[in-house]
N, C-alpha and C positions, 0 to 999 in steps of 0.2 A: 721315920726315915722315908723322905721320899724318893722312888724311883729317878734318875735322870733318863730323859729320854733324847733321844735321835730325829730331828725334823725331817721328815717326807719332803716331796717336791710342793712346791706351789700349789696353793688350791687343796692338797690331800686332805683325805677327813679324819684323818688319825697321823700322829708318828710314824715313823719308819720302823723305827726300834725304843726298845727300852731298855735298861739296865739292872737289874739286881747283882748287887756283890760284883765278884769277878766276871760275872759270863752278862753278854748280850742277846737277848730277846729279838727277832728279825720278826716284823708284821708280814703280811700277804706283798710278797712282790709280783707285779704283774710284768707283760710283755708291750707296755705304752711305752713309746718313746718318748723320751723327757724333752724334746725340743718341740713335740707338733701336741704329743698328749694323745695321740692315736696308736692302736692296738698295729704290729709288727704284722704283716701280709705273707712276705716273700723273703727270699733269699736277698733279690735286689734293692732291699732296702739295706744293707748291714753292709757296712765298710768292706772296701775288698780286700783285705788282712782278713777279716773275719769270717767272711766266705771261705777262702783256702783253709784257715785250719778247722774249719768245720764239715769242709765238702768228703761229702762218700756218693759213690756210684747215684747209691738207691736212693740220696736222698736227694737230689737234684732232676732226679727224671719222674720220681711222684710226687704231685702238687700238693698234698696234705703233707708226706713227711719232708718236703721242702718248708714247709708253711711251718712247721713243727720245731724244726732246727730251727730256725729264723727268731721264734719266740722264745726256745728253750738261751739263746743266748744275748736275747733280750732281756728276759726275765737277771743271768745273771750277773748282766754291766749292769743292771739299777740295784741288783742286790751289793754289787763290789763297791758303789757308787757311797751306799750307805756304811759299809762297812770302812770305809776311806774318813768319812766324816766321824767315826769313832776310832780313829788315829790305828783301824784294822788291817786288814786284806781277806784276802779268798784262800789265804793259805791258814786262816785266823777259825775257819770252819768248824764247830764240829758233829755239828748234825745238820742234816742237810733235807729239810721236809719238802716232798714233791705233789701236786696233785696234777693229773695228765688224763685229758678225755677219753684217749684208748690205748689199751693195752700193751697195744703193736708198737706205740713209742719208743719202750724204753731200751731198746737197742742206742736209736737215736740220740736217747737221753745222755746215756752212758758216753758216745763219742764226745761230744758238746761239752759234759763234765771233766773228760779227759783231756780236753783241746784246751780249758780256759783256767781248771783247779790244777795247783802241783800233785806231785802223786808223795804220798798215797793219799786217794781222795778219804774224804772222812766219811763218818758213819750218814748212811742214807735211810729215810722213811718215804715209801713211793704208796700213795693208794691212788686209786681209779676210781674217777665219775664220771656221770652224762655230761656234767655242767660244771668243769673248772670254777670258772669268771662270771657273773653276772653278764658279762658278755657274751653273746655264743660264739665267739671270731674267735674266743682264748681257747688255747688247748692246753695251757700247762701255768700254773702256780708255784711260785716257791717262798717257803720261808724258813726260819733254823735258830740255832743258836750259835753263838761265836765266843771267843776272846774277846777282849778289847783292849784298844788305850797303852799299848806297849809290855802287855803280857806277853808270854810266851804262845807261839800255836799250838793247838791241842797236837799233845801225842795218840799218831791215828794207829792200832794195831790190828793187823791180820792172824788170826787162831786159824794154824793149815788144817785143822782137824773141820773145822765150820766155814772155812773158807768158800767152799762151794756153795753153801745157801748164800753170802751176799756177794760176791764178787760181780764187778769189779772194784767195791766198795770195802769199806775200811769193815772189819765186824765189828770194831767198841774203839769210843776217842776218849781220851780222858781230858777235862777238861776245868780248872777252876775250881778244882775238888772235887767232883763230878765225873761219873761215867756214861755216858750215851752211846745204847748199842744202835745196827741196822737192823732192818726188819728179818726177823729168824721167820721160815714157813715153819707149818707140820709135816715138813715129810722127814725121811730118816737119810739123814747126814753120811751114813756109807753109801746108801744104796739110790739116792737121788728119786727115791720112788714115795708117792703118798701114801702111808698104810690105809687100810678099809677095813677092817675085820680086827676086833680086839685083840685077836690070837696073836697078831702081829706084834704084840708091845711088850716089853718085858714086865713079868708078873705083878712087880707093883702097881703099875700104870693099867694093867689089864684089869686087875682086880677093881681099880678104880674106876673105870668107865663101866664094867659091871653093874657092878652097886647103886650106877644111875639108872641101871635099866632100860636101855635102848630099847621101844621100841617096835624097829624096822631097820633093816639095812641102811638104809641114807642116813638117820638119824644116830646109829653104831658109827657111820664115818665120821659123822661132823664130828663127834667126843673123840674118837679116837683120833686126827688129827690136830681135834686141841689138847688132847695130852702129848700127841709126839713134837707140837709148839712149844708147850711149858719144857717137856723133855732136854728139848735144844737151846732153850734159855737155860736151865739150869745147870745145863756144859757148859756153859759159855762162863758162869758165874764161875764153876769150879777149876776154867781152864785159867782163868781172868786173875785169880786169888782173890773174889771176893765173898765176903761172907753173904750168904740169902739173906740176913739180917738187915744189909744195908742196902734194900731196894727201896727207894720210895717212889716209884710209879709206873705203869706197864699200861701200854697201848698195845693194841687188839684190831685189827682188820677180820672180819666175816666176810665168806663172797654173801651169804644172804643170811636174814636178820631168822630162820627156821632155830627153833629150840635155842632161843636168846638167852630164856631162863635157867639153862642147864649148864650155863657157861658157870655161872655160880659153883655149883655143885663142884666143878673141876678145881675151878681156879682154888675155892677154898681149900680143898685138900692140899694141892698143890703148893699154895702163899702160906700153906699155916706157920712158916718158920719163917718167913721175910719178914714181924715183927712190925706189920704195918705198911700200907703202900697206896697211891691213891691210882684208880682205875679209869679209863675210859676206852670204852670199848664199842666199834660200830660196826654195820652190813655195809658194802662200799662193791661196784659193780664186775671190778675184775681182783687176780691177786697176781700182780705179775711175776714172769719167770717160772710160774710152775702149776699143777693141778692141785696144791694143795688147796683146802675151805678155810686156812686160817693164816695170819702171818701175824706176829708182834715184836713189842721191842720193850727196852726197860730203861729208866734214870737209875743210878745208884748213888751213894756215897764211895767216892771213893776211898780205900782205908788207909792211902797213903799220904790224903791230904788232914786239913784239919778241920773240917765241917764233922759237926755233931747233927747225927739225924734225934729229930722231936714228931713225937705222934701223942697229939692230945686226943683224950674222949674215946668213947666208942667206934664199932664197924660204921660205916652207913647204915642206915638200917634199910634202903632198900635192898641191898645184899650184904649179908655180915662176911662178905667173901674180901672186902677191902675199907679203908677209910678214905674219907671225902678229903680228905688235907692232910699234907707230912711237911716237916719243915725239916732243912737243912742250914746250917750256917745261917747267915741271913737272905735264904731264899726259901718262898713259901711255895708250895705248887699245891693244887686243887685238881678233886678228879672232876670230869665233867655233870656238873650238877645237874637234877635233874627236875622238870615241871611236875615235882606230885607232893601234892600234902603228904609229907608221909604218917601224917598224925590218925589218917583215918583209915588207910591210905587212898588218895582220889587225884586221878590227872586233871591240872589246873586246866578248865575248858573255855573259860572265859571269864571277865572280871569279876562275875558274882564269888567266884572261888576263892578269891585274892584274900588275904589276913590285911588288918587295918594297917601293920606296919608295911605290907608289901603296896599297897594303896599308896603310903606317904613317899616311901624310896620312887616311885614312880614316879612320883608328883602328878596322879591325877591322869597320864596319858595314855594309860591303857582302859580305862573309861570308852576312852574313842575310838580304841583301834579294838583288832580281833582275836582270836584265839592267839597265833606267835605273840603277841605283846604281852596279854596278859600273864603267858606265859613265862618270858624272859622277864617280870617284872618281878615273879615270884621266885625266879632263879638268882636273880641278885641280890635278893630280898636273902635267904639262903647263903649266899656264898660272902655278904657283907657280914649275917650272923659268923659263920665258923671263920673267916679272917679274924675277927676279934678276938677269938680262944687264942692268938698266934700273937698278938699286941700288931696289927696290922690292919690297915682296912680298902676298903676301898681304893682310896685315894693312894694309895703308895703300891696300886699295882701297874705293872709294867708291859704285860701282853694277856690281851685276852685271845681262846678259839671257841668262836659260835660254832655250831656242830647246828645245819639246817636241811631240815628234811625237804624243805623245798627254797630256794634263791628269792622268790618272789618275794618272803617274806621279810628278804634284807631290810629296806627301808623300814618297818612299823619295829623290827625289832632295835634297828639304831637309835630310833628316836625315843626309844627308855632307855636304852645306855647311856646316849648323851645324857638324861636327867638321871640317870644314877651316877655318873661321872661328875657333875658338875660342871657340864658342858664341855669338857675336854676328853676326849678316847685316848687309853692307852694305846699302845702298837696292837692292833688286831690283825687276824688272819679267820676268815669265816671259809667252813668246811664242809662241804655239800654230802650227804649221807644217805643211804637209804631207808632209815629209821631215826629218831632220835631217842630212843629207850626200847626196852619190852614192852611198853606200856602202848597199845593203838593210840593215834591221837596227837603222839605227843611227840612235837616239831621241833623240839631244841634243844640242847644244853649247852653247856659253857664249862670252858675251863679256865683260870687264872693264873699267872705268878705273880708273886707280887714281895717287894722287899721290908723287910722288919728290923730293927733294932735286939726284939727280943731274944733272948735266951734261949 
């Protein structure tokens, strides 16, 4: 079964969008304008309709969050643009992925979404980096997942108990059998405050950051605000009527990549009952909206549609805390794979490391290029293996996210995608981070969906 995708503008190097099942895959939308192909400056560039229902005080008298707005509703006339060509709209939304250079935007963000989406806006995922865009003129990225083609729009729902961690945002959309929350922090949902000291947490959760052994002060905090994260996921599940059962996959924002490996330890206590689910999880520069060290979000099944969740094989073994792949209905998702043999285990460093089969998927081109190549060759190499346990491969996936610890090394890793693709990119979104694993070193990973026939 192959994916259908969505054509991008002229000239693009990938799709706009791809398709699996009921729901639409949205690649990297940027802030180029599709008439010139240049990145959005100003205010004075955007229709003057556009200007009024965007203008506030503060952002027309500062030339960055002027410059901000400008793009922020750039970015979502090419997004509506696409979703038009899958017979959609912007009320078709229901997750809504953002990356934004600073922090202080997302005031801005929020009027912008308000002024252009119906209400109630749907579920949001916002992280922060240095480096949105291979541009530095960009300040903001977007891309998501939607309806399509004369579906229904996602039912967007607000839980007033959790309300306050995403607002002005939807807290969970359902969507094509599918549930997609917004980003929940770690801090504690009555009292809007980050806890810091385990004593803060109730006994089970206490006990549990214990047992990790904190220890220092700083490193007590980061665990215990990623248990009052899980904490607030797991309301949300029991406010939501879904069972922990039918998670299959949880994103993770860290303000920094400190005791990476101890996420493990939590998260498994935590997922032992979600029955399988695929992870990725990164350090990312700010967490907006609050002091918490963690924010995350979850896909589920929903249990009132009729997608069957499937989890073949074992944990990953780099953490037996989640699995690399869950399928649902006929959509597959991947946690973000990672560059390490784990057979020994050893961070791919460069082509000597590469397996003969990761060599041939490449076809050869990471020979010539550096560390990121050889790396991303071994990550496909990887993630074309487990698509096959699903009767899917390569070829029939829909959106890929490069996860790059540095931009620069966008080109050498496209150029083994295209040769793993077979010359054509699915809808991509590449996502700038400040680590790409635990592991020093190691510059990338990737996530997939991709659609199946199988059972």
């Amino acid at each position: 079964m192959a994916g259908r995708t969505i054509a991008g503008p002229a000239g693009a190097p990938w799709p706009a969008a791809g398709i699996a099942g009921p729901l639409l895959y949205l690649g990297s939308h940027t802030p180029h304008r599709p008439d010139t192909g240049e990145v959005v400056a100003s205010s004075a560039e955007l229709p003057a309709d556009a200007v009024r229902s965007v203008a506030t005080g503060a952002a027309f008298v500062d030339i960055r969050a002027d410059r901000f707005t400008a793009q922020a509703w750039q970015c979502l006339r090419n997004l509506e643009a696409t979703l038009a060509a899958a017979g959609a709209t912007l009320a078709h939304l229901a997750l809504l992925r953002v990356v934004l250079r600073r922090v202080e935007d997302g005031p801005f963000l929020a009027r912008v979404l308000a002024a252009l989406l119906p209400a109630p806006l749907p579920a949001v995922d916002v992280m922060v980096c240095a480096t949105p865009g291979s541009d530095p003129a960009i300040d903001i990225v977007l891309d998501g997942i939607a309806t399509h083609g004369g579906d229904a729009p996602p039912d967007k729902v607000i839980l007033p108990e959790l309300a306050g961690l995403t607002q002005p945002y939807a807290t969970l959309a359902r969507a094509g059998g599918l549930v997609f929350t917004s980003n929940l922090p770690g801090i504690d949902a009555g009292t809007d405050e980050a806890p810091a000291r385990a004593s803060a947490l109730p006994a089970d959760l206490r006990s549990l950051v214990e047992a990790c052994r904190p220890g220092d002060r700083e490193i007590e905090r980061f665990l215990v605000q990623q248990a009052a994260m899980w904490r607030n996921l797991r309301r949300l599940l029991e406010l939501a009527g879904i069972p922990s059962r039918d998670v299959l996959y949880h994103n993770a924002w860290l303000l920094r990549s400190m005791q990476f490996l101890a996420y493990g330890s939590v998260a498994r206590a935590l997922g032992r009952d979600f029955d399988g689910f695929a992870l990725s999880c990164f350090p990312v520069t700010a967490i907006p909206g609050t002091d918490s060290l963690w924010t995350g979000r979850l896909v589920a099944r929903d249990p009132a549609g009729a997608m069957a969740k499937r989890v073949v094989g074992e944990p990953h073994a780099l953490s037996r805390s989640y699995h690399g792949i869950v399928q649902a209905g006929p959509i597959v998702m991947t946690a973000g794979e990672v560059p390490i043999d784990l057979t020994v285990p050893r961070l791919i460093e460069g082509p000597r490391h590469l397996s003969a089969a990761a060599r041939g998927i490449a076809a050869g081109r990471s020979d010539r290029a550096g560390p990121a190549a050889a790396q991303a060759a071994h990550v496909y190499g990887l993630l074309a293996e487990g698509l096959g346990q699903y009767g899917t491969g390569l070829g029939q996936v829909v959106h890929q996210t490069i996860y790059l610890a540095d931009l620069a090394d966008t080109a050498a890793v496209l150029v083994v995608a295209l040769g793993m693709f077979g010359g054509r990119l699915p809808a991509t979104s590449i996502l700038p981070v400040l680590g790409a694993t635990a592991y020093d070193g190691a510059l990338i990973e990737i996530e997939v969906t991709a659609a199946t026939d199988a059972a």
